[in-house]
C-alpha positions, 0 to 999 in steps of 0.5 A: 165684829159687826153689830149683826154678827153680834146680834145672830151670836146673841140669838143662837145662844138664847135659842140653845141655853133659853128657847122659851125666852127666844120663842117670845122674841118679835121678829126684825121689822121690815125696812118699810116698819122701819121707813114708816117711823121715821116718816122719811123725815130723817135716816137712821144709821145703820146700827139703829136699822140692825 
């Protein structure tokens, strides 16, 4: 299974059983938030990027 169908499982459970706690929750960063971190000094795998 992938890590993002993982991570999608883990969302809409929290959404059905805690929607107060998944209302909290931040949204993905962008690929550019992302790209800004590493300061194109390094690439992250992908895993890392999920």
């Amino acid at each position: 299974m992938r890590l993002q169908d993982v991570l999608n499982r883990l969302d809409r459970w929290l959404e059905v059983k805690a929607p107060d706690d998944f209302g909290t929750l931040n949204p993905p960063a962008a690929a550019s938030e992302i790209d800004a971190i590493t300061e194109d000094r390094f690439s992250l795998v992908p895993e890392i990027r999920t």
